[in-house]
N, C-alpha and C positions, 0 to 999 in steps of 0.2 A: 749338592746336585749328585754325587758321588761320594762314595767308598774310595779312599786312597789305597786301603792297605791292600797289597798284588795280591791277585788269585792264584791258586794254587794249580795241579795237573790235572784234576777233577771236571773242572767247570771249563778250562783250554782244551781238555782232550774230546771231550760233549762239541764244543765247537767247533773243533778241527773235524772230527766224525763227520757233523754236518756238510762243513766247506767239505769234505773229500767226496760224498754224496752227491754235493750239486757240481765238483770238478769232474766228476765217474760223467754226468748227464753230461757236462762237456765235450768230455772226449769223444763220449759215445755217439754225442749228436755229429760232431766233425767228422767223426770215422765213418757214421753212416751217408755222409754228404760225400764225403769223398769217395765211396764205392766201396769202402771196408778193405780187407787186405787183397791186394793182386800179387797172387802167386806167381807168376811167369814170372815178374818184377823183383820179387824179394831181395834178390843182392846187390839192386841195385841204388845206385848214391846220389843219382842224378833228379837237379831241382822239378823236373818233368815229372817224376815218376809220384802216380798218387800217393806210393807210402811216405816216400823223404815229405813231400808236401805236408801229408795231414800230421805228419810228426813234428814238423817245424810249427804249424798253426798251434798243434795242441800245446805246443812248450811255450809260444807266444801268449797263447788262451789263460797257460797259469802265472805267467810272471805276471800279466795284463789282471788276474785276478785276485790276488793275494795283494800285489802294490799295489796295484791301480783302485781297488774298491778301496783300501785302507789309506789311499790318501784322500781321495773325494768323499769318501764317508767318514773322515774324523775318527781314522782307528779303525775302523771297525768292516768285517766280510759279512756274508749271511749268515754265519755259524754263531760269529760274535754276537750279530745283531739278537737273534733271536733266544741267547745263551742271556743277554743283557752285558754283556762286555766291550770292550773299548779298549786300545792302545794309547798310551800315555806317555810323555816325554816323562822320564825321574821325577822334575818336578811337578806333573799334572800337568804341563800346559801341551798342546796342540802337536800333533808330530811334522816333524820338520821333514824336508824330503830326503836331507840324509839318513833319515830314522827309517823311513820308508823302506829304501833302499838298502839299506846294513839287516834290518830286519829279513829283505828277501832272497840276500846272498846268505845270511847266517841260517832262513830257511833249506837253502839245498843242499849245506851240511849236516844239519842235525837233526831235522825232517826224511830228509830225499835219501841223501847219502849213507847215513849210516840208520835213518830207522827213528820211527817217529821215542820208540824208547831212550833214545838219548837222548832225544828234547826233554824228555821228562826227568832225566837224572840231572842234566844241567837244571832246572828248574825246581830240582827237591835240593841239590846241593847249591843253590843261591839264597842267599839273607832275602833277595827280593824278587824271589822264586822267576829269574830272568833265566829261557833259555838262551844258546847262541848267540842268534839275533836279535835279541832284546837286547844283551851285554854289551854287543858292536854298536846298536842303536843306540844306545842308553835310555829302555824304552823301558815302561812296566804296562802288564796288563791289570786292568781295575774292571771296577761295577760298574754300569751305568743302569740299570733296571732293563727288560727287555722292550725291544722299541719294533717295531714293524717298520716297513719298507715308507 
């Protein structure tokens, strides 16, 4: 049914591209829902105020999409789906919610934090080219053919 052997930075970076593409439509749609930036506002911290709001939503919006499509889709976001790729527990079978979860705290490190370029150097310097969050997870990215929605 599948390709075991882990995909490489190539075919992950093609689909992260994607997912950041459809997260951009995200933000942007929330930002324009919520009225875009209010200047008068801007220093302020308060849950009232439209900016704290559409910022809380938007950072809801990507935890909600990176884990949450990758648990109900079997691995896999938009980026993945249409790349043909899929997350994998080590040994091929099904990701567990801890996988899920390890995977999207190791994304805010070595995505967010420090730059999607260090995902990619954990991933050229792993035997099974696992970044961050894979490692935590014990997850690998594989083939699955490209599948539509």
């Amino acid at each position: 049914m599948f390709d075991r052997a882990p995909v490489g930075v190539g075919p992950r970076a093609v689909a992260f591209l994607l997912d950041l593409a459809f997260v951009v439509l995200i933000i942007v749609t929330v930002w324009g829902l919520a009225g875009g930036v209010n200047q008068t506002a801007e220093n302020n911290t308060s849950l009232t105020d439209p900016n704290t709001g559409a910022s809380l939503v938007i950072a809801i919006a990507l935890l909600v999409y990176f884990g949450g499509l990758e648990s109900a889709w079997h691995g896999s976001t938009v980026g993945k789906r249409l790349v043909g790729l899929r997350v994998a527990m080590l040994d091929g079978s099904p990701l567990t919610g801890r996988a899920v979860f390890m995977r999207t705290v190791g994304r805010f490190f070595d995505c967010s934090l420090f730059s999607p370029i260090v995902a990619a150097v954990f991933v050229w310097a792993s035997p099974h080219n696992q970044r961050l969050g894979d490692r935590w997870g014990r997850t690998i990215v594989i083939r699955t053919g490209r599948r539509l929605f």
